[in-house]
Each structure stands twice: as structure tokens, then as C-alpha cells.
C-alpha positions in Angstrom: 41.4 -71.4 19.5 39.4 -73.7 17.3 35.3 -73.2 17.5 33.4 -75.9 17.1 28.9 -74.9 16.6 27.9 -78.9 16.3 29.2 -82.0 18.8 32.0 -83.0 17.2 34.3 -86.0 17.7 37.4 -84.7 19.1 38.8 -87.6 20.7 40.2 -89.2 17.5 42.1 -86.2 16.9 43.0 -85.2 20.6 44.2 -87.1 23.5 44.1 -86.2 27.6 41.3 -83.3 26.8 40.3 -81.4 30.0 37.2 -79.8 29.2 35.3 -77.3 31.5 31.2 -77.8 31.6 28.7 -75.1 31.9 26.1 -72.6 30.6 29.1 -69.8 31.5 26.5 -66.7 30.2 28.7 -64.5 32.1 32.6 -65.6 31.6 32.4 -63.5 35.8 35.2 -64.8 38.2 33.3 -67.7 38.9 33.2 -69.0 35.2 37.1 -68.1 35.3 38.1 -70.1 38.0 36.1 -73.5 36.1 38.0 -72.5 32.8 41.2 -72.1 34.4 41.4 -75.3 36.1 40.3 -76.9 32.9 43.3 -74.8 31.1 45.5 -75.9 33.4 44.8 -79.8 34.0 45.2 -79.9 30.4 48.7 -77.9 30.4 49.9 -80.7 33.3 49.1 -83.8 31.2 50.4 -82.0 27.7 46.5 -82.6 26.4 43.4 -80.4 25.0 41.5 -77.7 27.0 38.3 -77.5 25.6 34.8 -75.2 26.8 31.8 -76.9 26.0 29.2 -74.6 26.5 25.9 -73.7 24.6 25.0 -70.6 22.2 21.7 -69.9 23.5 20.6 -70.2 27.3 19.1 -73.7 27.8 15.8 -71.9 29.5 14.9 -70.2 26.1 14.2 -73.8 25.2 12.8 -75.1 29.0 11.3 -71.7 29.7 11.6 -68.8 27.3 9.5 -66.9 29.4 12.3 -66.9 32.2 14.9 -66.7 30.1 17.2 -64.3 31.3 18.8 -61.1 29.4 22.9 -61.6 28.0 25.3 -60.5 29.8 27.7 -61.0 26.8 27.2 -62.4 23.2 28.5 -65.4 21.7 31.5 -63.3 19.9 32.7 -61.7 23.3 32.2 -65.1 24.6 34.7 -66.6 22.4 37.4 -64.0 22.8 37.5 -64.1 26.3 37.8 -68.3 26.3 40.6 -66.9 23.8 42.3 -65.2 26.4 41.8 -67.8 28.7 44.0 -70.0 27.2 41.2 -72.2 25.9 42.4 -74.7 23.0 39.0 -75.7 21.6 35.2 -74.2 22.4 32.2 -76.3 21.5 29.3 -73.9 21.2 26.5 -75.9 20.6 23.0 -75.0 19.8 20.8 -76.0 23.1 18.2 -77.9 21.3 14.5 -79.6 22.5 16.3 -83.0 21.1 19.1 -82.0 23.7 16.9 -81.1 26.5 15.1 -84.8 26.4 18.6 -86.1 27.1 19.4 -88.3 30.8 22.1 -87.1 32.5 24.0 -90.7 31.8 22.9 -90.0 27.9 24.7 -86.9 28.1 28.0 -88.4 29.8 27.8 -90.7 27.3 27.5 -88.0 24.2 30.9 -86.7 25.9 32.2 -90.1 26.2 32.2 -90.6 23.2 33.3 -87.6 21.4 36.1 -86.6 23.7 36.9 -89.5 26.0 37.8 -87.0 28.5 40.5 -87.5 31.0 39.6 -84.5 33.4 36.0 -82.8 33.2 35.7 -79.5 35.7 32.4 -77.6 36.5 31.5 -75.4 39.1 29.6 -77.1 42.3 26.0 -75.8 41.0 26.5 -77.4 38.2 23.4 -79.8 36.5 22.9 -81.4 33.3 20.7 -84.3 31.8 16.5 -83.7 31.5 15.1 -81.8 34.5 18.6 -80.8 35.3 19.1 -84.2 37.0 22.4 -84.6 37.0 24.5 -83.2 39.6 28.5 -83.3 40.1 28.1 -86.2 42.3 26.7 -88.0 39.4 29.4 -87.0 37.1 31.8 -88.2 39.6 30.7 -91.8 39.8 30.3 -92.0 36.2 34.0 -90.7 35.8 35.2 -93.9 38.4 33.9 -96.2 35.6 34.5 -94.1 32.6 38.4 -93.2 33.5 38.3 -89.1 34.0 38.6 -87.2 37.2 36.1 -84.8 37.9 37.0 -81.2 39.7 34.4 -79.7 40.9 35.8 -75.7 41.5 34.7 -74.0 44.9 32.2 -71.1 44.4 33.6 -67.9 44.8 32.2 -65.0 47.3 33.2 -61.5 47.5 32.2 -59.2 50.1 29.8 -62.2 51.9 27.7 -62.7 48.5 27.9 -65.5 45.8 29.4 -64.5 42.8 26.6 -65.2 40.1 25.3 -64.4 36.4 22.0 -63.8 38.4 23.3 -61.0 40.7 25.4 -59.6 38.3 22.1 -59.3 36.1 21.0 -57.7 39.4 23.8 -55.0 39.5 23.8 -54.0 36.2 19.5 -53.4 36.1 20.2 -51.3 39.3 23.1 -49.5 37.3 25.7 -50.4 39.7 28.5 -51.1 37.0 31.6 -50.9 39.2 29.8 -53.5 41.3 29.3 -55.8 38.1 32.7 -55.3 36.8 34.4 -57.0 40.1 32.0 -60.0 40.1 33.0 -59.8 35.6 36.5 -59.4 36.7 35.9 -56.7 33.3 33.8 -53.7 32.7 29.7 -54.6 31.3 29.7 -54.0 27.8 27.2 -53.5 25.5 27.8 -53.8 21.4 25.4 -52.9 18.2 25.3 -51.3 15.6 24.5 -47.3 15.3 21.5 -46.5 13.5 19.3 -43.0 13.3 18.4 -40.9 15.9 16.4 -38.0 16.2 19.5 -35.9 15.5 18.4 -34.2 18.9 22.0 -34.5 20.6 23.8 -32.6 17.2 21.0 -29.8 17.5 22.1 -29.4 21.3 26.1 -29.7 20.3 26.4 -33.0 21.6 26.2 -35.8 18.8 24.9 -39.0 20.0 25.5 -42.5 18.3 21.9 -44.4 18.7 22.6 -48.0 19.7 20.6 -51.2 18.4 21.0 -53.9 20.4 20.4 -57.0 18.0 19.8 -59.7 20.8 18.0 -59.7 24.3 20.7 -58.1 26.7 21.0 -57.0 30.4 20.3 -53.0 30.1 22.1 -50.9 33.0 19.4 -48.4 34.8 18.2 -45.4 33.2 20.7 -42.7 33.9 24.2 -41.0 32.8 27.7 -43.4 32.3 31.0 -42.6 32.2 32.0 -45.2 29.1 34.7 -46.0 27.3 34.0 -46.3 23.4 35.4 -49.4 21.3 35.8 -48.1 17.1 38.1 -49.5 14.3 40.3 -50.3 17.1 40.3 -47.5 19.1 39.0 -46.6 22.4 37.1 -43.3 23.3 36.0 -41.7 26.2 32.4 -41.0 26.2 29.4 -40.6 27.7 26.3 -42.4 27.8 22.5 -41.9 28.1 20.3 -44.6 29.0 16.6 -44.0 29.1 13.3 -42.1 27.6 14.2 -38.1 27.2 11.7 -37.4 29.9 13.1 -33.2 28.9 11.4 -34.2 25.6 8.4 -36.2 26.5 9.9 -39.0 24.8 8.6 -42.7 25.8 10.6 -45.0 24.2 13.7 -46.4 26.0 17.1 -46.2 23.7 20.9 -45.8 24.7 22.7 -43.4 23.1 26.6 -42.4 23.4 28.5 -39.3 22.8 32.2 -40.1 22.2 34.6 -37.1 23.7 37.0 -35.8 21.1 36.1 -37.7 18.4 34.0 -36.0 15.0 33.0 -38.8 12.5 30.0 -40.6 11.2 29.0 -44.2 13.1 25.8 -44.9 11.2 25.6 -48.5 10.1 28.8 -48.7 12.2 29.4 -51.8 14.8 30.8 -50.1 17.8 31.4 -52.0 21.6 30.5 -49.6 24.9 32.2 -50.8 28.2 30.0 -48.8 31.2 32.8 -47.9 34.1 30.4 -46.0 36.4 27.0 -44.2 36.9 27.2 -40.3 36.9 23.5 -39.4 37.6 20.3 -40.7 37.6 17.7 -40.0 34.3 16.1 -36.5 34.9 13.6 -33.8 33.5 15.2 -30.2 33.1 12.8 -27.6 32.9 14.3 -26.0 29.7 16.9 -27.2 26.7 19.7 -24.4 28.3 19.6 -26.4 31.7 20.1 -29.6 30.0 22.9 -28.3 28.3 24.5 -27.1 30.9 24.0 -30.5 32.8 25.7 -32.4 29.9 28.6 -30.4 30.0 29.1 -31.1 33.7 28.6 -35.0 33.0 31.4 -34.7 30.0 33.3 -33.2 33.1 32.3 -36.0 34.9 33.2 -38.4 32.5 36.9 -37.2 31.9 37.6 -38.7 35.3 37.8 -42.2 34.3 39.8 -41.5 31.0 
């Protein structure tokens, strides 16, 4: 898969291109079912399937004050569009120069640098300044323009609408199991290990600290069964999402023992996919309790090796 970070003219290069539009800041089932058609249009007509999507969520330029957390970064982005059989992703910058643009500006910005043949988006979808374009828009621009638009039903499970906003929802109530059907993948968090306090090696129980170097969706405080992601291999672990209340602490950090595994991860980029909530964040009233509680969530843990 080719990435693309600027609009770029595809169209002299590649012909019948099939290209899926949308924010996609989850890549959930939802998103899926938009790629996939565009994947597969473009697999009918022996063309180009191509994402064109944007780095940064258009509301940290409309509103950064409602801007909402990442459910994945741009690099996990790509690799799943990867997977998807995606042939080219256009990952552009949302800009204030972009957000001025009329819907029938921005048709014509794809017009002209991929003369689509097929465009797909999902039926919520809007574009142009004040989000004034709708997929009824696109489609009687793509009767004068030449391309088909498909606009992909939404998708419900269990009654509710599959969205980034619930899944956002889910994972801040630390329902992770929940999140990963809507994902269609466990929630993953990935940064790089930095100090601690060195309080889980004191306790027998070494931690790796996580820093988290963009604004992402945090699961609940609490316990996690997790699996690990290092130099390409996985590890079953344990995480610990919020403040120490045992030790007065304040400050909210994530921190992950890996089971079976001695090593040193500082400075070290690792990926932590959350596959269920053990227990809720709570106070022991002495270090030997807390121990003792840890070793019945590593228990816990070993379940979902």
C-alpha cells in the first residue's frame, strides 16, 4: 500500500479508482464495510482502491475543544487499510485552508486528482464548510461528473449504531469486550515505557510505565487482562489503569506487568491490546493485601492467554 500525506494527482497514473471517504478515527465494523466496498468495486473494474481520509480529526481544527480522544493512531491506521486490501491511502493534514472549502470545491479537488469512477462513504457521511455536503449531494454531482456513488448501510449490533462515539463510550466505561465487537479487534493502546516509581519491582511485580504521546481514549480506572506487543512478540500481562489510591498517589498513569517475561522496556515502544476488565481500581489497607490481590488478578489474567 502506497501512503500519500499531501493531495496528490493520482489520476494520471491510475485509472477506474474506487476510493472510500471519511474521517474513519476508528477503522470499527462500520469503517470496514465503507473500505471493503471501495476494495472491492475497484477489484470488479481491474482499477485503484484508495482511502482518503485525514491525519488529524477535522474538529481539532472546527472545535478543538470537542475534539474527541483516538481510538487509534495514524500508524495502526495505515496497517489496518493494509489489511484491508487498500492499494493507496491519502492521509492528509485537515487544514483551516481545507475547512473553508464548499462541498462542490471539494468534489472538484477529487475530480481532479483522481477522476474517480466509484466513490463510497457511509450514509452519515458530510463534507464541504459547515459539513454541507451530504451523500445526496455527492450523488448528483457523480450523474454529471461520471462516478457512482455507494452509499454503505450503517451497521447495528445488538439494537445500537455502531459508532466511533459509542465505542469512545465503551472503552471510558472500561467495557473492552464491548469495544472490541463494534472494532471488530481488541482497543489498543501503544507508547513508549518510560520511569516509574519502581513501586511494582519493590512489590515483585515489575511494571512498564506507559507514555501515551497523543490524546487517546483511556479505558476506566481498574485491572485488564492484556495482551503485550514487543520486538514481535506477544505477552500475556496485566494492566493497571489509574492513581495508586494504596499509595496516596494522584496522578493517573497505566502501567503493565508482562507474565513470564524479565527484561528492560525503558525507552522501549511497546503496543497493549486490553481483552477484558478484571476488577475495579481499589484501596488495600496494607502493601501484603495488595499483593496478594495482584497475584489473584495474574490468575485472572492467565484466562485469556
Amino acid at each position: 500500500m502506497q501512503i500519500f500525506t499531501t493531495v496528490t494527482k493520482l489520476c494520471d497514473k491510475y485509472s477506474n479508482i474506487a476510493v472510500a471517504l471519511g474521517t474513519f478515527d476508528g477503522i470499527h465494523i462500520g469503517h470496514q464495510a465503507v473500505i471493503g466496498k471501495a476494495v472491492a468495486l475497484a477489484g470488479q473494474s481491474g482499477g485503484t482502491s484508495v482511502v482518503f481520509t485525514f491525519s488529524n480529526h477535522p474538529l481539532s481544527i472546527i472545535a478543538p475543544e470537542r475534539c474527541p480522544d483516538r481510538i487509534i493512531g495514524n500508524g495502526d491506521k495505515a496497517e489496518l487499510l493494509k489489511r484491508l486490501g487498500v492499494d493507496i491511502l491519502l492521509n492528509i493534514p485537515f487544514t483551516p485552508e481545507l475547512l473553508k472549502y464548499s462541498p462542490e470545491q471539494f468534489i472538484d479537488l477529487l475530480q481532479t486528482n483522481l477522476q474517480p469512477k466509484h466513490i463510497v462513504v457511509g450514509p452519515n457521511y458530510s463534507f464541504g464548510y459547515k459539513s454541507l455536503g451530504n451523500p445526496d449531494l455527492l450523488t448528483r454531482a457523480g450523474r454529471e461528473k461520471n462516478f457512482t456513488v455507494e452509499v454503505q448501510p450503517a451497521i447495528y449490533l445488538d439494537g445500537l449504531l455502531v459508532s466511533s462515539t459509542l465505542i469512545r463510550q465503551l472503552i471510558a466505561g472500561g467495557k473492552v469486550e464491548e469495544s472490541a465487537r463494534l472494532l471488530g479487534r481488541p482497543f489498543k493502546l501503544r507508547g513508549e515505557v518510560i520511569n516509574g516509581n519502581q513501586r511494582g519491582r519493590l512489590l515483585g511485580f515489575p511494571t512498564a510505565n506507559l507514555n501515551l504521546p497523543e490524546k487517546y481514549a483511556i479505558p476506566d480506572n481498574g485491572v485488564y487482562a492484556v495482551r503485550t506487543h514487543y520486538c514481535s512478540s506477544i505477552y500475556h500481562s496485566v494492566a493497571n489503569i489509574g492513581i495508586n489510591p494504596t499509595f496516596q498517589g494522584v496522578e493517573r498513569h497505566i502501567e503493565v506487568h508482562l507474565l513470564d517475561f524479565n527484561g528492560d522496556l525503558y525507552g522501549q515502544m511497546i503496543e497493549v491490546e486490553f481483552l477484558h476488565k478484571i476488577r475495579s481500581e481499589q484501596s488495600f489497607s496494607s502493601v501484603e493485601q495488595l499483593v496478594e490481590q495482584i497475584k489473584l488478578d495474574i490468575e485472572a489474567a492467565r484466562q485469556y492467554e
